[in-house]
Backbone as CSV, one residue per row, in Angstrom:
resi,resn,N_x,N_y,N_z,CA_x,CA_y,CA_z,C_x,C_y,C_z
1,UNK,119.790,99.813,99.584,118.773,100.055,98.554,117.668,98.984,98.617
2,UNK,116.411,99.428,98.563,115.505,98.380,98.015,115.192,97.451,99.457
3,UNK,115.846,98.193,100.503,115.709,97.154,101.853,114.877,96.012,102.205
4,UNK,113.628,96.139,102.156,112.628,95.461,102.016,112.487,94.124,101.831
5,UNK,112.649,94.181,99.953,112.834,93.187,99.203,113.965,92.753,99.325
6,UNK,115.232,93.154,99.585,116.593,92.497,99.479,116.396,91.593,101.118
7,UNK,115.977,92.674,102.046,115.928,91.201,103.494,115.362,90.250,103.766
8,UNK,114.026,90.573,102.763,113.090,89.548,102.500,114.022,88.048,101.957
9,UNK,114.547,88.439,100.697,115.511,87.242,100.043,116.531,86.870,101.054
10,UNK,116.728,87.857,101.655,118.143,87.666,102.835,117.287,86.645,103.641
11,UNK,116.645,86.706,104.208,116.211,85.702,105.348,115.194,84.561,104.766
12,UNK,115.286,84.591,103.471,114.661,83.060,103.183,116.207,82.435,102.899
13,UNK,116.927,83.069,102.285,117.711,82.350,101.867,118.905,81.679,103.229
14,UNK,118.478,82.321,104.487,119.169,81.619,105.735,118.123,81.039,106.139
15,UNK,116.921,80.481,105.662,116.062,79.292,106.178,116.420,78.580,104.920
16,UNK,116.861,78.381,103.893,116.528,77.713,102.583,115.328,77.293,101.978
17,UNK,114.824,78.576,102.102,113.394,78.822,101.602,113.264,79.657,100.632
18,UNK,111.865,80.010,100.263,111.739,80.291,98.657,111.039,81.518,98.783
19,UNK,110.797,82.797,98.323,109.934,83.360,98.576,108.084,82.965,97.375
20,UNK,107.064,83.425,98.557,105.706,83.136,97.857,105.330,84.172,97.512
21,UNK,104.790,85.072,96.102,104.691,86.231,95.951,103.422,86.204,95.140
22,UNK,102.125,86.708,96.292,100.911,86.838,94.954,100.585,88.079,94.686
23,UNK,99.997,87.994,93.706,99.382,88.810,93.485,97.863,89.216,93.536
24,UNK,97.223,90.507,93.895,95.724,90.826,93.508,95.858,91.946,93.049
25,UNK,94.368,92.252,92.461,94.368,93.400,91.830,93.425,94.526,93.046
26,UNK,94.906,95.784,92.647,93.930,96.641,93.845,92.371,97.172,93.576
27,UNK,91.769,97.301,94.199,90.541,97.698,94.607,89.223,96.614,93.675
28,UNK,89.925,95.359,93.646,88.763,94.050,93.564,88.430,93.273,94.435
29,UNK,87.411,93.487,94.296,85.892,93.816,93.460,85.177,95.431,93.898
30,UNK,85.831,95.686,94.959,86.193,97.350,95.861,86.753,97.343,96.613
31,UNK,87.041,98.499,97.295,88.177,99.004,98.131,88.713,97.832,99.590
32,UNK,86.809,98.265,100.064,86.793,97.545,100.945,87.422,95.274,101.407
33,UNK,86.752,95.151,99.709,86.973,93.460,100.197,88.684,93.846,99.906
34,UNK,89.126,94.466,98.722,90.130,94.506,98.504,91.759,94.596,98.991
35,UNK,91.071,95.340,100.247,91.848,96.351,101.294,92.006,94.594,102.625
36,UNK,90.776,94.704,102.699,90.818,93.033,103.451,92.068,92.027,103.108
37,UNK,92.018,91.810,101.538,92.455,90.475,100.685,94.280,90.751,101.345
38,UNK,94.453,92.604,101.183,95.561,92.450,100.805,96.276,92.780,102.261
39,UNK,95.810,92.878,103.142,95.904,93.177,104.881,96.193,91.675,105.223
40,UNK,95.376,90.788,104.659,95.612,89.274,105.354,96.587,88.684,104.505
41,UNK,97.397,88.751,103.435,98.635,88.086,103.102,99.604,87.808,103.777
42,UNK,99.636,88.890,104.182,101.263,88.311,105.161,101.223,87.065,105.968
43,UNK,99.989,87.369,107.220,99.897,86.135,107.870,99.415,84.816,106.945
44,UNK,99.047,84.982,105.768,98.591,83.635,105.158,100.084,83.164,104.371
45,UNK,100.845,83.815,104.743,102.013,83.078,104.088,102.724,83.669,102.958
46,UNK,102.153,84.983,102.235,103.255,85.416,101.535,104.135,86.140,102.471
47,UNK,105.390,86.291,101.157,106.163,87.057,100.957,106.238,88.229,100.877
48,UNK,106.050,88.216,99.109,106.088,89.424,98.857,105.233,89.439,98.124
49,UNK,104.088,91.055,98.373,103.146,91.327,97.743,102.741,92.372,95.741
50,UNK,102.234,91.877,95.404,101.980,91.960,93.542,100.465,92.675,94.315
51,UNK,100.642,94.172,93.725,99.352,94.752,94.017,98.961,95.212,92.405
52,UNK,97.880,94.565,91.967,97.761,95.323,90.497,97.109,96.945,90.612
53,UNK,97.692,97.430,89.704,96.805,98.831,89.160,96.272,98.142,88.243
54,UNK,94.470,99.074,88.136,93.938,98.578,86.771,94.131,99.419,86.005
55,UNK,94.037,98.997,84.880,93.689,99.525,83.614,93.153,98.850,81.904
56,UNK,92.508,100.381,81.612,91.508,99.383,80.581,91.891,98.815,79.765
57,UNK,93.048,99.004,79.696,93.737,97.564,77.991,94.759,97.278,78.297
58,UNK,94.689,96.224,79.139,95.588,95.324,79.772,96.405,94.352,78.633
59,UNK,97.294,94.648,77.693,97.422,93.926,76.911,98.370,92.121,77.388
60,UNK,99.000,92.715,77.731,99.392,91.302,78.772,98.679,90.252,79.578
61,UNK,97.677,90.486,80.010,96.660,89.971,80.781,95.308,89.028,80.324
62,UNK,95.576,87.455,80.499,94.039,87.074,80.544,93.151,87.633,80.922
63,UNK,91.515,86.874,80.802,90.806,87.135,80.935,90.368,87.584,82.444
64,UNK,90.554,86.652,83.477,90.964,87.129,84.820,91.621,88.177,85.370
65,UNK,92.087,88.546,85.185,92.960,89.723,85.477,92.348,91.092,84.480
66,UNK,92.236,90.882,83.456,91.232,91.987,82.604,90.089,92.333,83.508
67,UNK,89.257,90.755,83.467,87.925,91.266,84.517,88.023,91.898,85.730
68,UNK,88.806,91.432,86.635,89.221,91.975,87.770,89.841,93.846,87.899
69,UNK,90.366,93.840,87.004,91.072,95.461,86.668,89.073,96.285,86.299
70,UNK,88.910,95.515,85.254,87.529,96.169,84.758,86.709,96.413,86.202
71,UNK,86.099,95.473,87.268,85.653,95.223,88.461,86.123,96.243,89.046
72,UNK,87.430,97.009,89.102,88.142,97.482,90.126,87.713,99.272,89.510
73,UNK,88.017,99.112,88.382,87.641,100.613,87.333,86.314,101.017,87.981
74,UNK,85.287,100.174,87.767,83.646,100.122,87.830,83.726,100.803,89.268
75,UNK,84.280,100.037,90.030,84.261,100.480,91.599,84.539,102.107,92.258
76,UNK,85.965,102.315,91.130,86.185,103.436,91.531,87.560,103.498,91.613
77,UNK,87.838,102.362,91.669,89.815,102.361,91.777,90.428,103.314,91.103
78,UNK,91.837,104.410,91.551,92.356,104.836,90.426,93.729,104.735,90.906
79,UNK,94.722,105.174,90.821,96.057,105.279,90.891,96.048,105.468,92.282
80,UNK,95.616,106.641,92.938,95.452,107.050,94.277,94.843,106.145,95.134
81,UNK,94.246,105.527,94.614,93.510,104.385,95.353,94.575,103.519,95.817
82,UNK,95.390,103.179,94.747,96.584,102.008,95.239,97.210,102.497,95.960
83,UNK,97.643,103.759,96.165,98.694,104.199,97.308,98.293,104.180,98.516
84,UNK,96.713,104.792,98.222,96.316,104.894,99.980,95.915,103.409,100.142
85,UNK,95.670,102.437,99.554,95.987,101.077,100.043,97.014,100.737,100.850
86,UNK,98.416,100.579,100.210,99.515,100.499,100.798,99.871,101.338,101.760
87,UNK,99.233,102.070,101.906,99.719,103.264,103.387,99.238,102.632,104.529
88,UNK,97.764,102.289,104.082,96.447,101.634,105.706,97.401,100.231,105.544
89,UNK,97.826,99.589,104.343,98.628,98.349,104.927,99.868,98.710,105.839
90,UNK,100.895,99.271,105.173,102.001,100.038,106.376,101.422,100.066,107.715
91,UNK,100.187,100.947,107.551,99.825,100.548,109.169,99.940,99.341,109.848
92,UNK,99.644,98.175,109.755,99.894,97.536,110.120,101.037,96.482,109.772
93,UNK,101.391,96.661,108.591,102.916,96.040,108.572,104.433,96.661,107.957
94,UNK,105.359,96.773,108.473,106.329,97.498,107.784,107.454,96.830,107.019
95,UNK,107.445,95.385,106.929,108.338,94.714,106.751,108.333,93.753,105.855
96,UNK,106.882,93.071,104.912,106.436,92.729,103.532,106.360,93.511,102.588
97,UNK,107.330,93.226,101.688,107.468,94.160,100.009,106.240,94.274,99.563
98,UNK,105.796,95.908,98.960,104.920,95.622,98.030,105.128,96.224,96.710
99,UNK,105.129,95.658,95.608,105.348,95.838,94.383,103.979,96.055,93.621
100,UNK,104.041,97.255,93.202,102.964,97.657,92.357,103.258,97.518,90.519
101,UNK,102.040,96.843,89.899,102.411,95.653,88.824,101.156,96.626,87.794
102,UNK,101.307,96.635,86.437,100.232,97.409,85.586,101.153,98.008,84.609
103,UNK,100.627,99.004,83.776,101.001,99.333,82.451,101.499,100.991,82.774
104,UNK,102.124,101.504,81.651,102.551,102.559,82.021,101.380,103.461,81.519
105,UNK,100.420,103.502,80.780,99.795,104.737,80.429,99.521,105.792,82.306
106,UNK,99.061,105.213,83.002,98.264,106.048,84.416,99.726,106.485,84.567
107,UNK,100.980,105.991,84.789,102.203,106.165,85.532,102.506,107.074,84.877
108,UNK,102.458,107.468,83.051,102.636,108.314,82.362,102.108,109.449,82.585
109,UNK,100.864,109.275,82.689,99.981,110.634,82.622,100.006,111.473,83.915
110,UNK,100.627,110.571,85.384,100.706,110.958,86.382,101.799,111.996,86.448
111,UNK,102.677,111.277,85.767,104.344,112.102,85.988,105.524,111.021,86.348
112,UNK,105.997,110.735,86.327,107.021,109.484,86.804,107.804,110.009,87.758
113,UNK,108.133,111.353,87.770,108.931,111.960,89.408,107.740,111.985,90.515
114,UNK,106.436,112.149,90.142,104.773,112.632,91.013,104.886,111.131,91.053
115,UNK,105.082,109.549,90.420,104.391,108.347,90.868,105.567,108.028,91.821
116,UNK,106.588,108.353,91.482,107.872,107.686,92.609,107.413,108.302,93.640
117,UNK,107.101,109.412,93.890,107.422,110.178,95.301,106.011,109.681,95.923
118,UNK,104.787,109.734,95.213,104.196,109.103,96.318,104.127,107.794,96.291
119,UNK,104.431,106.738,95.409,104.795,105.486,95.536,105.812,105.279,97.093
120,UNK,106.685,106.096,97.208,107.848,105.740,97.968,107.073,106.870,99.517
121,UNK,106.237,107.718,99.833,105.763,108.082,100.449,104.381,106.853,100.909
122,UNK,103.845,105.928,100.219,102.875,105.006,100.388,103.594,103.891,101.284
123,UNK,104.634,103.795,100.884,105.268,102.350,101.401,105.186,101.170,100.728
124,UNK,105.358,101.676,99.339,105.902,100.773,98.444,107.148,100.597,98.207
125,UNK,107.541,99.214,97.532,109.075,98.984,97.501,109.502,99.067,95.997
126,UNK,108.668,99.104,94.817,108.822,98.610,93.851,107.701,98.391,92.610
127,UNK,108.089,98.709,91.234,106.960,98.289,90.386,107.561,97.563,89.697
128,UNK,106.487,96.575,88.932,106.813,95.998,87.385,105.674,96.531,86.339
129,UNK,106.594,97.579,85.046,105.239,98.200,84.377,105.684,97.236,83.187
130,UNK,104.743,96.482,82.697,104.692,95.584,82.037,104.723,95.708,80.661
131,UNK,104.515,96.953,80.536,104.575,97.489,78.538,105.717,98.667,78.384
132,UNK,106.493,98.434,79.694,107.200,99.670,79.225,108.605,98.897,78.923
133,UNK,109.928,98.757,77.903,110.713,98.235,78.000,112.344,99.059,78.512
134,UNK,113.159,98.696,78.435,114.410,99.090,78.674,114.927,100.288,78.039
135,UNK,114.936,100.404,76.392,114.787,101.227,75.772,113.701,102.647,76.113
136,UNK,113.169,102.681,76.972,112.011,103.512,76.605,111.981,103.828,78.460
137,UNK,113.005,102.944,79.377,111.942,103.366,80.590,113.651,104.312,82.088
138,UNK,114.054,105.328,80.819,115.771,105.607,81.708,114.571,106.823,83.078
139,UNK,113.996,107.221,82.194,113.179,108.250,82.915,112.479,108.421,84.379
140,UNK,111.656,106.757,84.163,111.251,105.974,85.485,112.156,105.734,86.247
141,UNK,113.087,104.798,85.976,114.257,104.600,86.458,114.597,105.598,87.022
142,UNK,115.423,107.121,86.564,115.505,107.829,87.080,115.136,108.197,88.154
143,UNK,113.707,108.415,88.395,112.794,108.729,89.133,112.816,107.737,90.491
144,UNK,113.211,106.461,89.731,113.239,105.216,91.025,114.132,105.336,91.773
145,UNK,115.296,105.550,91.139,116.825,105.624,91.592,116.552,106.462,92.686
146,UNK,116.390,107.725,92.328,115.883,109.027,93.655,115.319,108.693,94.534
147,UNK,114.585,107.432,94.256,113.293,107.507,95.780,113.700,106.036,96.110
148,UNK,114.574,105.737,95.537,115.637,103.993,96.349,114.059,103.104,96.167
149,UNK,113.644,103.058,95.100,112.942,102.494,94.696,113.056,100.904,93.379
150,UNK,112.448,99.876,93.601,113.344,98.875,92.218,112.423,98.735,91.411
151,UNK,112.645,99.011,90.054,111.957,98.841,89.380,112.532,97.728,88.377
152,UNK,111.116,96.664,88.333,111.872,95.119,88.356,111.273,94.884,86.995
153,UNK,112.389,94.784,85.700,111.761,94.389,84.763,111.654,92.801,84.462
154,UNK,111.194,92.525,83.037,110.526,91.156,83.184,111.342,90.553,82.073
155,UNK,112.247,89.166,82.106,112.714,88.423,81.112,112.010,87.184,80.753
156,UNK,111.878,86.760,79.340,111.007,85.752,78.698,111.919,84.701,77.999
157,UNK,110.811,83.771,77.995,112.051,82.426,77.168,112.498,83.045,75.988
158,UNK,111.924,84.151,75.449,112.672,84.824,73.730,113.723,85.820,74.008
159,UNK,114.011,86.168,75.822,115.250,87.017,75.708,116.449,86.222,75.636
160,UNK,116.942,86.943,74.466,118.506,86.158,74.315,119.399,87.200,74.996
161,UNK,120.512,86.369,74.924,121.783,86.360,75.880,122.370,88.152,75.931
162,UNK,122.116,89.237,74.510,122.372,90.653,73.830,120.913,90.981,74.814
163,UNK,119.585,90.486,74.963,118.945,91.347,75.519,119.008,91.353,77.265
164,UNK,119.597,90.097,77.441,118.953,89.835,78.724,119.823,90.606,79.639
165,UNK,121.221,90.961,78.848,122.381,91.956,79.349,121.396,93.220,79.655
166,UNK,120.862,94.032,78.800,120.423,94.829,78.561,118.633,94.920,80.010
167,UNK,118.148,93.859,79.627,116.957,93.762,80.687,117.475,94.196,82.476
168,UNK,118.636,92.836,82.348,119.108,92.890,84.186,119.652,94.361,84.454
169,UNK,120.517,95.346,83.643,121.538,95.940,83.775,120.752,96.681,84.358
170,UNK,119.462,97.881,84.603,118.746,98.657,85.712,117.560,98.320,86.267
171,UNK,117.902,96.140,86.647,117.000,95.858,87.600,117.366,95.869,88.976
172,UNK,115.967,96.109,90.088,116.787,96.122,91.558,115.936,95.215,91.921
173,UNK,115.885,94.669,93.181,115.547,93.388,94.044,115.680,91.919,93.375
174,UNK,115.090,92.071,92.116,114.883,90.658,91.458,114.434,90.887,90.029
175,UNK,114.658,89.760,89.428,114.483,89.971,87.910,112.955,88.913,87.952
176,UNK,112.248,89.182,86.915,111.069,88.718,86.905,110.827,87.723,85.946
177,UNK,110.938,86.473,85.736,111.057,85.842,84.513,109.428,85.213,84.021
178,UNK,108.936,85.628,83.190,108.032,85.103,82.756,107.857,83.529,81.713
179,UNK,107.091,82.457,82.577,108.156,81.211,82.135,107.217,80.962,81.378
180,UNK,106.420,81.321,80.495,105.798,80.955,79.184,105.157,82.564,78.134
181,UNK,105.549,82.247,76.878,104.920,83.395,76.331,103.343,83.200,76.200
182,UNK,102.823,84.075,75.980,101.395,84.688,75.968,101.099,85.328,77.331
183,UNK,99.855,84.983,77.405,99.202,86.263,78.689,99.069,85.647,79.971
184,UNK,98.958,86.793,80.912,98.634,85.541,82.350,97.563,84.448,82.448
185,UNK,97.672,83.656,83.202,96.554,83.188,83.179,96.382,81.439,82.524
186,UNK,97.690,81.505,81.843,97.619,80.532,80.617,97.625,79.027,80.684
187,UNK,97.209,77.777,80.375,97.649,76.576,81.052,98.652,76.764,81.450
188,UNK,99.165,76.185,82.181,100.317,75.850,82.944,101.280,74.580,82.403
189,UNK,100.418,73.802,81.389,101.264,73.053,80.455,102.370,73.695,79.664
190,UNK,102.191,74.840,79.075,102.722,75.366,78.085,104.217,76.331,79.208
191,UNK,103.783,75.909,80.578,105.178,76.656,81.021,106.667,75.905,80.651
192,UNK,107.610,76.670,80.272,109.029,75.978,79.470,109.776,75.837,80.617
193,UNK,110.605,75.104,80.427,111.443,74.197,81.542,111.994,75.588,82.041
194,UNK,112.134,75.757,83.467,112.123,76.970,84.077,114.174,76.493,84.894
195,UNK,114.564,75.468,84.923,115.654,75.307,85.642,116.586,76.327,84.895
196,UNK,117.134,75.652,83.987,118.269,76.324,82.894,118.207,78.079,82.500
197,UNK,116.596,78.089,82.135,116.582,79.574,82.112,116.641,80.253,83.266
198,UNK,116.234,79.782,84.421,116.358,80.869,85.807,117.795,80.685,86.362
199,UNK,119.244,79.680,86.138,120.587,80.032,86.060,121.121,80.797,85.362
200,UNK,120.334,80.755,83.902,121.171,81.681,82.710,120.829,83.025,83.519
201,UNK,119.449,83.550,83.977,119.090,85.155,84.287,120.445,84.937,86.144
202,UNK,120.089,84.437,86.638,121.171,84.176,87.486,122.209,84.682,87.205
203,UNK,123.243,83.901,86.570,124.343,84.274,86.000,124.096,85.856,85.440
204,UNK,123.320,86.171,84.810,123.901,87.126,84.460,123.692,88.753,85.071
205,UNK,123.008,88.302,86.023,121.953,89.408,87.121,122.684,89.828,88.256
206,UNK,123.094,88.203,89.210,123.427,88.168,90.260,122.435,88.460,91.282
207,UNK,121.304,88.314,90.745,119.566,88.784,91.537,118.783,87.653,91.763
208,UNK,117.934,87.470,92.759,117.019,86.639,92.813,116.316,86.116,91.719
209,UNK,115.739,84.943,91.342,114.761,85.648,90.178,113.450,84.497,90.141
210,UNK,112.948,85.280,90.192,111.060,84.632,90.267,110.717,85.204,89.079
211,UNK,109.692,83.700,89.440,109.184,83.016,88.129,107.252,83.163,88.511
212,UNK,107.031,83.567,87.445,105.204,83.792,87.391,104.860,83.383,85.470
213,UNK,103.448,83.969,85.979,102.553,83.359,84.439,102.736,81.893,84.601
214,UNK,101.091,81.401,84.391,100.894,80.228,84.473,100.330,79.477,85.417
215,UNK,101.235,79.729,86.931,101.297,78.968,87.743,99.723,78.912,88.554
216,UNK,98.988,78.089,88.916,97.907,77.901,89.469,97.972,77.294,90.296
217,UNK,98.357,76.056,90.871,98.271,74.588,91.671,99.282,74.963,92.799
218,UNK,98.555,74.236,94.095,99.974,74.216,95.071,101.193,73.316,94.145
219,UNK,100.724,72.446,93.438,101.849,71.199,92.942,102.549,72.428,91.584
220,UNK,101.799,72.809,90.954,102.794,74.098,89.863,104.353,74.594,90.891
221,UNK,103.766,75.508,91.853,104.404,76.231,92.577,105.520,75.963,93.059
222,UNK,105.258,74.223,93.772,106.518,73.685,94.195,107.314,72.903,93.332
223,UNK,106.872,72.456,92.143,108.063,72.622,91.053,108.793,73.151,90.549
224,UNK,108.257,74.320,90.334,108.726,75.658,90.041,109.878,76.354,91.097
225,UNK,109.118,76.192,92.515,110.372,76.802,93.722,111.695,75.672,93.663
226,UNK,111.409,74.674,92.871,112.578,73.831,92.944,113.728,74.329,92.603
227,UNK,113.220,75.085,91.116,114.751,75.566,90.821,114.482,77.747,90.757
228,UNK,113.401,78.046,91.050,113.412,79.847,91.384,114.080,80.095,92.875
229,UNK,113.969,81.267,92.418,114.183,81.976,94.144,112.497,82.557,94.702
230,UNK,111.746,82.442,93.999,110.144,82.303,93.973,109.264,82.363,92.579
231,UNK,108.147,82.473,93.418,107.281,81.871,92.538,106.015,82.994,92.843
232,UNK,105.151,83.025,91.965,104.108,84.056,91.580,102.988,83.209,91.278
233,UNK,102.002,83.859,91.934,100.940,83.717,91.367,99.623,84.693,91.610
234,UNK,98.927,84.810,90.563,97.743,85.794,90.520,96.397,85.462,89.885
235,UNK,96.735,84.886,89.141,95.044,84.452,88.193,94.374,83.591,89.347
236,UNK,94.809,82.411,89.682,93.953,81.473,90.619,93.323,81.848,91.454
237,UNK,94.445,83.455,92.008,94.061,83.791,93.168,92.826,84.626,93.505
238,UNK,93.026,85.366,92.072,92.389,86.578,91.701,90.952,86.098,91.087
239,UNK,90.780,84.952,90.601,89.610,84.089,90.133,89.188,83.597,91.670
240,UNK,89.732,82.557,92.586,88.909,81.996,93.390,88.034,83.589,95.092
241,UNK,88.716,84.560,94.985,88.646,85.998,95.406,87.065,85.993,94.980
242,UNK,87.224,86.235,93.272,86.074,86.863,92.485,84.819,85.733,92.530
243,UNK,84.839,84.554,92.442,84.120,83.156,92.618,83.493,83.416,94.101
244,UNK,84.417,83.062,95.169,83.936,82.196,96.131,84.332,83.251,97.832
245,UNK,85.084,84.380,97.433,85.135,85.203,98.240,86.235,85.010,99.341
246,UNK,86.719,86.180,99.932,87.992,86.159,100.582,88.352,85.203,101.750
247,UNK,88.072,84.466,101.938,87.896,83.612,103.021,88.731,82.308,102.194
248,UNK,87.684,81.821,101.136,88.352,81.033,100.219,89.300,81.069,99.520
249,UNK,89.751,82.291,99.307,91.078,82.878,98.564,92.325,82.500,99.781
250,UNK,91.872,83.167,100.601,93.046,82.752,101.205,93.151,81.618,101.501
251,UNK,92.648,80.612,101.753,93.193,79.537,102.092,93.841,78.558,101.015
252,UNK,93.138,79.075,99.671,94.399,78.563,98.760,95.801,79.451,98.542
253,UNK,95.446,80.848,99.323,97.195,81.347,99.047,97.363,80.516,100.233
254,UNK,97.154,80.254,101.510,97.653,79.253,102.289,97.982,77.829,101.658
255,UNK,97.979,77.380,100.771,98.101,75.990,100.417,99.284,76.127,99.419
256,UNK,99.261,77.598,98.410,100.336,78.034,97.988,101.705,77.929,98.711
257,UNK,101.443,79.024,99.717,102.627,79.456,100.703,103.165,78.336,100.745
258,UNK,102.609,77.159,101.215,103.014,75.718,102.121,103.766,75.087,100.910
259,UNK,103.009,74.835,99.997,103.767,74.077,99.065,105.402,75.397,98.010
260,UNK,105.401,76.449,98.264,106.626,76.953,97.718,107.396,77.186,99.212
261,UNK,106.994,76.845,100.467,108.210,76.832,101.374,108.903,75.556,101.319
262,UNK,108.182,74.499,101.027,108.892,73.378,101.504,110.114,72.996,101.121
């Protein structure tokens, strides 16, 4: 199940390495730079890839990531857009996860048996829908299960020990821990000691589990990989992209990569 992402963890974890997992948002600033950003990850050192869908009320999401989704809307991006992304990427790679990250309204209105099948026809491995919870998401699931698809939900410093049973119990590849409340994007001061909580989801998962929100700095990242099985990041990335253009982006996901392998 979930091949992808599970060999991915399989073979860091026989280097004793960490996985680097960023994120962008698909079709920012358009298709074209977009399609670029997310073609050159692999060789710049991720892992595993966080492709956003936009949408217009991102309630989870700083300001970065809002703008960027908005940027991507303006352009033309829609649901279909992200798939045939990940297909022209397949072309050239078959063996980096990509996890498609956004809200459930588009996934809703699509159909959830119609987003698995061409999700899993694109050459995707996986989503995280960020407003949909446990209670509310057997349906997707469903739908995932059929197309050996993981759909990776997200635990917070406020899940206690009754929910977090409940969060891991129909996650696949990895559990997603979000190591500060509020929205992406956020200082990185306010991230909560990430050791203790990423054993407790451990223990009770038996799953990898990466850690995002917050993180900006090569020096964030490799604190953080100290005690995750990875580390996330998207605002920095998705800001220095929108600033200073793809050239410059990557070379801070290159400075990323370096500092969460070590």
């Amino acid at each position: 199940m979930t091949t992808r992402i599970n060999e991915t963890f399989k073979n860091l974890k026989q280097t004793n390495s960490k996985a680097f997992v960023a994120y962008i948002m698909g079709g920012d600033p358009d298709r074209e730079v977009s399609q670029k950003m997310l073609n050159a990850l692999p060789s710049s050192g991720v892992d595993i890839i966080e492709l956003g869908m936009p949408f217009t009320d991102p309630a989870a999401d700083g300001p970065i990531i809002e703008e960027a989704g908005l940027r991507a809307l303006e352009a033309g991006t829609t649901l279909s857009t992200i798939f045939e992304m990940a297909c022209e990427f397949r072309r050239i790679n078959s063996t980096t996860p990509i996890i498609i990250m956004g809200y459930c309204n588009p996934v809703h209105h699509m159909g959830y048996k119609l987003f698995a099948k061409k999700a899993k026809a694109s050459g995707i491995d996986g989503a995280i829908i960020v407003d949909l919870p446990p209670e509310e998401d057997s349906e997707l699931r469903e739908a995932f299960n059929l197309n050996d698809l993981a759909l990776i939900r997200l635990a917070t410093p406020n899940t206690d020990k009754n929910r977090l049973s409940r969060v891991v119990s129909g996650t696949k590849g990895f559990v997603y821990y979000v190591s500060m409340t509020g929205i992406t994007g956020a200082s990185s001061d306010r991230i909560n000691s990430v050791s203790e909580q990423v054993n407790r989801i451990r223990h009770a998962s038996n799953l990898p589990v990466v850690v995002g929100f917050g993180v900006k700095t090569p020096d964030d990242a490799q604190k953080i990989a100290h005690d995750a099985d990875g580390v996330v990041v998207g605002s920095a990335i998705v800001k220095e992209l929108n600033e200073k253009g793809v050239e410059p982006a990557l070379k801070l996901v290159r400075a990323l990569a370096k500092a969460v392998h070590k």
